[in-house]
N, C-alpha and C positions, 0 to 999 in steps of 0.2 A: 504493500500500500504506500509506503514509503518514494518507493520508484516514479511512483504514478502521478504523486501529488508534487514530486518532483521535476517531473514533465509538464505538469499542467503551468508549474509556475514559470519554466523557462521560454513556455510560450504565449506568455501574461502579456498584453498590451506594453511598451516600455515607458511610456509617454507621462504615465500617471505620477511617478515616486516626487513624493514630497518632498521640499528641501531639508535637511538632519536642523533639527532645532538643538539647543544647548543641551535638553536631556537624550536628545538623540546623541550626543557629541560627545556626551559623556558614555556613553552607553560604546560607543566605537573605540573609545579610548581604554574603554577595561578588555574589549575582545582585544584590542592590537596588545595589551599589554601580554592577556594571555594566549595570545599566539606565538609569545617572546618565551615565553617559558613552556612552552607546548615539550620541550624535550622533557621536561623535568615531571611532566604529568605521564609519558610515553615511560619514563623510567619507571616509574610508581608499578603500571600496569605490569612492566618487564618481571619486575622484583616479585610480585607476586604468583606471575607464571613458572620461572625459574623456583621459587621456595618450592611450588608443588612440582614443577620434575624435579630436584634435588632428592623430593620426599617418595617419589615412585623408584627414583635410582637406586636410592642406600638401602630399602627394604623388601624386605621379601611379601607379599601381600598376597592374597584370597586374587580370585578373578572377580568376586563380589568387592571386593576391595581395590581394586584398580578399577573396577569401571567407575564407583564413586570418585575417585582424585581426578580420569578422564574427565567425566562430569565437571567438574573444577575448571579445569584447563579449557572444555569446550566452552563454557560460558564466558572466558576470556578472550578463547580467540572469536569468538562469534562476531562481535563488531571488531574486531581487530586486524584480525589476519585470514583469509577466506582458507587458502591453503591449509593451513594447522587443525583449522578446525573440522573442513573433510579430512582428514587425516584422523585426527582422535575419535571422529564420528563411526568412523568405518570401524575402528578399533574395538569402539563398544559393541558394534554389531557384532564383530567377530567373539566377544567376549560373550557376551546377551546369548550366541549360539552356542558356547561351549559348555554355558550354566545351562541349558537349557531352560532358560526363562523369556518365556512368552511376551510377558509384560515390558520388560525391560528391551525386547527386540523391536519393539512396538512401537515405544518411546522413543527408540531410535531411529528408527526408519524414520516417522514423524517428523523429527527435529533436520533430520537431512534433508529430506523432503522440502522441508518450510526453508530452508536452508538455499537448497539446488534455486528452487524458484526465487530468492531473493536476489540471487547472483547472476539468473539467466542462464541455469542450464536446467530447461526445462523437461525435457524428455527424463532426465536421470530423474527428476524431482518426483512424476508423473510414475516412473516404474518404482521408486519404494513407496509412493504411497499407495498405490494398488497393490502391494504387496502387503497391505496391513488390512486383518481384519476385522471390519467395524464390531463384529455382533460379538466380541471378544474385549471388546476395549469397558473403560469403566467411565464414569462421566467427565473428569480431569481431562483422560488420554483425549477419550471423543471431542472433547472442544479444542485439544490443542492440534486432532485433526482436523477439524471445520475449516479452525484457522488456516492449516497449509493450503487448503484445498483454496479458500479464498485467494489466499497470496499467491496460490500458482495462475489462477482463473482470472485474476485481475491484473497479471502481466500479460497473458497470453489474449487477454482483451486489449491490452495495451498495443504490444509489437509484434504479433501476428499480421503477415503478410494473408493470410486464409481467410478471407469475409465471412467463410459457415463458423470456422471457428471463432470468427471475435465477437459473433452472433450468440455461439454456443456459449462462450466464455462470460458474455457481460449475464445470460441469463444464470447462468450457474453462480456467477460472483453476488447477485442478491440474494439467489436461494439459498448461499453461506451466510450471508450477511443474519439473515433470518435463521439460519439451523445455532449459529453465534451465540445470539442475543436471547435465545428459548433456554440454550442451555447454561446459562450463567447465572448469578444470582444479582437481581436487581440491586442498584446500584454501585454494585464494584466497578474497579477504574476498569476490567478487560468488557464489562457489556455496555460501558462510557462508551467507550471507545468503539465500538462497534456501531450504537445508535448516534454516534456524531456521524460515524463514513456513510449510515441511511440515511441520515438528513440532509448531508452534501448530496449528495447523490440525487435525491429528492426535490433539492435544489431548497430546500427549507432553512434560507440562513438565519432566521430568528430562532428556530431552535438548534440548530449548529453551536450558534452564542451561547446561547444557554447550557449546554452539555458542555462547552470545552473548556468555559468557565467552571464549569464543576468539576471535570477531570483534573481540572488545574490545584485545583481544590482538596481534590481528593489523594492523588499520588505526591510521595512523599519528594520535597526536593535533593536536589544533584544524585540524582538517579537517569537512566537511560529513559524510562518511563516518563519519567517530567520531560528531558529533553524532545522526544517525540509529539508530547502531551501539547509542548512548546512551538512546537514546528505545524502543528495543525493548528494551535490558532491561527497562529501566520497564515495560513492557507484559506481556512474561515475568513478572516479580515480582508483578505483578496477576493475573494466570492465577494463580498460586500464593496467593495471598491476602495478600505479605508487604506491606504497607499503609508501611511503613515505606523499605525499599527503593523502591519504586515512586516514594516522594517523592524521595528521594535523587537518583536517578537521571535523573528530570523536570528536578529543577531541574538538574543537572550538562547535558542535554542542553539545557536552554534558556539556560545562561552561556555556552555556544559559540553558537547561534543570535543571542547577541548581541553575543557575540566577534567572530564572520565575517559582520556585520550581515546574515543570512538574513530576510527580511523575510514569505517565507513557511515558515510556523514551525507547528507544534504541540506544542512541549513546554510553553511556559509556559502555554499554553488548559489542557490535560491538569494541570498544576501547579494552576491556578488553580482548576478543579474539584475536585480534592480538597483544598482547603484551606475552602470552603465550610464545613464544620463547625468547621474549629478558628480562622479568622483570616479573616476576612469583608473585613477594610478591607485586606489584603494580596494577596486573591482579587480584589475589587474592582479595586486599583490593576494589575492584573498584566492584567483584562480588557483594560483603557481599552490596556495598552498593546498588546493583542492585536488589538483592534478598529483602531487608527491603522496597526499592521503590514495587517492585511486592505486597507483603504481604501487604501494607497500601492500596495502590491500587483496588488489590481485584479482581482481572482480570483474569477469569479462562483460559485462554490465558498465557495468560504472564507469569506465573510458568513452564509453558508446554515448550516454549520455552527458556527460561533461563534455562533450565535443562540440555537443551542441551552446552550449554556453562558452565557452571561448571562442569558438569563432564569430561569438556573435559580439562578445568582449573585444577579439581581433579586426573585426571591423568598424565597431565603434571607434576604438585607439589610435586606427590608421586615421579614420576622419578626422579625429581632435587631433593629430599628429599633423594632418595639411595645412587644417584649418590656424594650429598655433605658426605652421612656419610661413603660412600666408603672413597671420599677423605680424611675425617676428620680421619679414622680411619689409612691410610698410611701415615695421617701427625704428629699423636700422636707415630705411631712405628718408622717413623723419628726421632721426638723430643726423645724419650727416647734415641734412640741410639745416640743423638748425646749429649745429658746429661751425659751417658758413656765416651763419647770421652772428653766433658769437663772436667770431674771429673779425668779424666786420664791426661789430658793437666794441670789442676789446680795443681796436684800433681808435677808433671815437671815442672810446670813454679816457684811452692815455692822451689824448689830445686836449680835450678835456679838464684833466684831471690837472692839468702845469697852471690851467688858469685858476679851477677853484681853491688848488693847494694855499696860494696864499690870504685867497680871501677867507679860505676855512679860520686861518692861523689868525686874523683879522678879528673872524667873529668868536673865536674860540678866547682869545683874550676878553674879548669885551663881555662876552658870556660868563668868564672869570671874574673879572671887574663887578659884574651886574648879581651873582651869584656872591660877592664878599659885600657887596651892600644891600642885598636881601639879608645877609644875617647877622649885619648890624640894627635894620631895621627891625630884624624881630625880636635880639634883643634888649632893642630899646621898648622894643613895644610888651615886653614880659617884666620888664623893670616897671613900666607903668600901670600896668594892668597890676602889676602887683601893689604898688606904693597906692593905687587908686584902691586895693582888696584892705590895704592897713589903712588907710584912712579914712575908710566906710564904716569900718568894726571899731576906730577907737572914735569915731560921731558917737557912734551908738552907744557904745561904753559910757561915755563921757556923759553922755546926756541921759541914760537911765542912772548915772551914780551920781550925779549933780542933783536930778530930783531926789534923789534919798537923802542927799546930803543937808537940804534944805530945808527937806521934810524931818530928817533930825534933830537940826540946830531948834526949826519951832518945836518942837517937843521938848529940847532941853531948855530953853529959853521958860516953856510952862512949867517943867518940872522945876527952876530954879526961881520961878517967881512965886510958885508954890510952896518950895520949902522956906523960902525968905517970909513968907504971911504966917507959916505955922512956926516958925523959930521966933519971929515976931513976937505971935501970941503965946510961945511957952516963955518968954523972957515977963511978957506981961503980966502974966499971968504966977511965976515965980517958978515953974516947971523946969528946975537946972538940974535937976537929977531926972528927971525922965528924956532930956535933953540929949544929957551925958551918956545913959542908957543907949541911946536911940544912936548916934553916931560911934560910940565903941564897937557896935556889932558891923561886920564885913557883909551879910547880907545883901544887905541893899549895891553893893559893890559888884557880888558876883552875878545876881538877877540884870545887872544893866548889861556886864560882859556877855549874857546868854542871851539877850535880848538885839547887844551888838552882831552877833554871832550868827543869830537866825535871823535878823536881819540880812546880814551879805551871804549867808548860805540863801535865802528864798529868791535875793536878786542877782547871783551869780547863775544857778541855777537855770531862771527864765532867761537867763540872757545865753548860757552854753547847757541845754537842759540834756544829752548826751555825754557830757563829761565825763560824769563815772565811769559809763560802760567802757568809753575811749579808755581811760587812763586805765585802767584793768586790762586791757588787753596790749598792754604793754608793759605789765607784770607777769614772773611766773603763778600757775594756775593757783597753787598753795599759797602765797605770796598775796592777793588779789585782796580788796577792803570792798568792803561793807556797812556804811554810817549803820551804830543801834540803833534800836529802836528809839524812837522821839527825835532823835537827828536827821540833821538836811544832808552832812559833809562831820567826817571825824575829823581829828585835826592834822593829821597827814594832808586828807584831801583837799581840806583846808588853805595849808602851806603850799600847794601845789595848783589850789585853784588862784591866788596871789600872783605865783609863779607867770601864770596863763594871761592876768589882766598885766603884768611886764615891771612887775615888784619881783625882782630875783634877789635884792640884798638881802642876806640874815639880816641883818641887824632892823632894819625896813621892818619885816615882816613880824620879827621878834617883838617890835615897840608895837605893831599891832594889833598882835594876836595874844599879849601880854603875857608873853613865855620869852627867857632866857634866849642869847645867840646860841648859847652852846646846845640849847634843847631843841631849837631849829634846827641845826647844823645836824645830831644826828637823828633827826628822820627825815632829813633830805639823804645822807649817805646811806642809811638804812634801804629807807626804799631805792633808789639807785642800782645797790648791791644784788636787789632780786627782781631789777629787769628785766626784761628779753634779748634789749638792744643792747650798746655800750654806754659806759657813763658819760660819755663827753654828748651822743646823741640826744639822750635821752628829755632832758630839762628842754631841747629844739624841739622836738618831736610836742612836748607838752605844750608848747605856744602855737601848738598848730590845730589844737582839740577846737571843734566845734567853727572850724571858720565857716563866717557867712557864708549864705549865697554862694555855696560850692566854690569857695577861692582855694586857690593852689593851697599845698604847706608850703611857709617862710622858707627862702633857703638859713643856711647859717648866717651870712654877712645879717641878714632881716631881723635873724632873733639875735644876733649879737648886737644891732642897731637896738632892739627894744628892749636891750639890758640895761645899754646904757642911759 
């Protein structure tokens, strides 16, 4: 059956094949790879033929016993090597006769039979299976006669010169089709497989799809089975016209055929013929390796029909072969005449080239020139944009700490014209010991400092309300502050939100945060110490927190300008 669908596809329309999309591309790319190692898949098969003659060599065995290890050997050479396997075939015969066992004679004839007809030696195929008899066989044997009987009847409907016989032949190959499919047990992959070839056959390709889908489904993969399984959807998807598919499917059944080193193969012949329109040197290489499977093979078949697809390959090749030295030939009387036209351009453009050389050097200077006052230009224009970035932020400053300032002074101006009316009246009154009382207590001292306090924490804040988080992240993580609870800023943040409005003196800061220089001095070096950056950066880096209106950070000359 193989043979056949083999033939049908070599004389497929060629016109149809789709162009290989990326997963087709890929899909090419794993068969050429394992076409690269194809020896190493050949060795595999070798290794395991040679273990079992090794193992018939060194022992002395039953004749029941060597036809079993035959058995072995035949199942390898079966796709492998035509030769070996009528060889070890005949063997079991002769063995099957000596045991005198019926059954096992049976088996064999069968197998050669199904065998002969695979190869094209029909007659031979034809005299052992008339030498078997049905009304002796058991159900296994009898199907795997039907079977031969089909594969013989459906070559000889094939390549039969005889019209009564290809008449005889096609009516006989249904009525196996049918003795097949009665005697299997529904759903196994061998009665698939049988009602897919009646459905072809029938011309019914919506259920063709259906079964070889399920075949596919059903047999186990990197088996000879799946490969076959493989190669008739391709053929399936050809009866439907999907050109695409049918490639897919080709190649997927010819990476196994090179997987299981099947050496007699039709998927990549079948592959190779339809690639004739789109990839010629790909079709080519895929022949050559079609043609070296045939010849180890040995299959007086199988050269017969591979001939047919290379010469059809052969004459494609010739034609791409004209057709590119057509092209090659109007691509070289291009190229000369346009080496002409260069050679005439070269000539003019050195003539040329003496007059703009110096005006180049002309505008290359002045390009230079114009290029050194673009980046004086710019920057003068980043000095100013910058000095215009400082003197947006110190308006602002200036004028949200002037209203505080103002708003202060009147509060203290009330608080001191109020303490003057009640010092007043405790003098008038004679009150010099509640007096005395009243100002020996620090109280009222540290309520105006906590008062000074959250004052410049609530208007530092709204004026850099990001601060914190900035100054923290330019602390290590452990390192990093947090004002307590009831605070706007602890007194680190404090010293450093100073820092920020361009009060960097200890002694400044000390006189008025009402803490010691030396107490300022170390939690500025404290903190310092457990920065991210360096020391010298660090205190710049802090005059850059919160600038307006997305302005740069100061460089250093900026914030060493707003030290001083």
């Amino acid at each position: 059956m193989k043979h056949l669908l083999l033939l049908l596809a070599a004389l497929a329309p060629l016109a149809a094949p789709a162009r290989p999309d990326a997963e087709m591309n890929s899909l090419f790319a794993r068969l050429d790879e394992m076409l690269q190692h194809s020896a190493t898949y050949i060795g595999h098969r070798e290794h395991r033929i040679e273990s079992v003659k090794n193992i018939l060599g060194k022992s002395r065995f039953t004749p029941a016993q060597q036809y079993v290890l035959n058995q072995q050997l035949i199942e390898e050479y079966i796709p492998y090597q035509a030769d070996s396997a009528i060889t070890y075939l005949y063997r079991n015969i002769e063995l099957a006769e000596r045991l005198g066992d019926r059954r096992r004679l049976d088996e064999t004839r069968i197998a050669l039979g199904h065998f002969y007809a695979g190869t094209g030696i029909y007659l031979e195929a034809d005299r052992n299976l008339s030498a078997v008899d049905t009304a002796q066989l058991g159900r296994k044997a009898l199907t795997d006669y039907y079977i031969a009987r089909f594969k013989l009847n459906i070559e000889l409907r094939l390549y039969s010169h005889d019209v009564s016989q290809r008449t005889q032949s096609e009516r006989l190959t249904d009525f196996y089709i049918g003795r097949i499919i009665d005697n299997t047990e529904p759903g196994t992959s061998l009665r698939l497989t049988y009602e897919l070839e009646r459905a072809m056959r029938r011309n019914d390709y919506d259920a063709a799809e259906r079964i070889v889908c399920e075949l596919l489904d059903k047999v186990p993969p990197l088996t000879r089975e799946y490969a076959i399984a493989a190669y008739m959807r391709a053929v399936a998807a050809q009866f439907r016209g999907d050109s695409r598919m049918q490639i897919e499917w080709y190649t997927r059944a010819a990476m196994l055929d090179v997987q299981l080193a099947i050496r007699d193969n039709a998927a990549l012949s079948s592959l190779a013929n339809l690639l004739v329109g789109e990839d010629i040197q790909r079709a080519m290489r895929y022949m050559r390796t079609v043609m070296d499977d045939a010849r180890f093979f040995n299959s007086r078949l199988r050269p017969w029909q591979d001939v047919r697809v290379i010469t059809m390959i052969e004459k494609a090749y010739a034609e791409h072969k004209r057709r590119t030295d057509a092209t090659t030939r109007k691509f070289v009387s291009a190229l000369a005449l346009l080496a002409l036209m260069a050679l005439a351009g070269t000539i003019y453009a050195l003539r040329q080239y003496r007059r703009l050389k110096a005006a180049r050097r002309e505008l290359e200077e002045a390009f230079a020139r114009q290029h050194r006052t673009n980046d004086a230009l710019k920057r003068y224009n980043e000095q100013l944009l910058e000095l215009n970035d400082r003197i947006g932020e110190a308006n602002t400053v200036k004028e949200e700490y002037i209203g505080i300032f103002l708003m202060m002074c009147s509060e203290y101006i009330d608080k001191i014209a109020a303490m003057r009316r009640r010092v007043r009246k405790q003098l008038r009154d004679g009150d010099i010991d509640v007096l005395r009382r009243e100002y020996a207590s620090t109280d009222p001292d540290e309520q105006e400092r906590k008062a000074f306090y959250t004052m410049f924490d609530t208007t530092f804040l709204k004026l850099y309300p990001t601060f914190i988080d900035e100054f923290n992240q330019l602390l290590d993580e452990e390192a990093r502050i947090e004002p307590r609870k009831g605070e706007l800023l602890s007194t680190e943040l404090r010293i450093f939100a100073l820092i920020r409005l361009g009060i960097s003196d200890s002694s400044k800061i000390a006189a008025l945060l009402r803490y010691s220089v030396s107490t300022i001095y170390n939690y500025r070096s404290k903190i310092k110490c457990r920065s991210t950056i360096s020391r010298d950066e660090f205190e710049e880096r802090i005059r850059t927190i919160g600038s307006f209106g997305g302005q740069r950070p100061r460089t250093g000359e900026a914030a060493r300008s707003d030290s001083r």
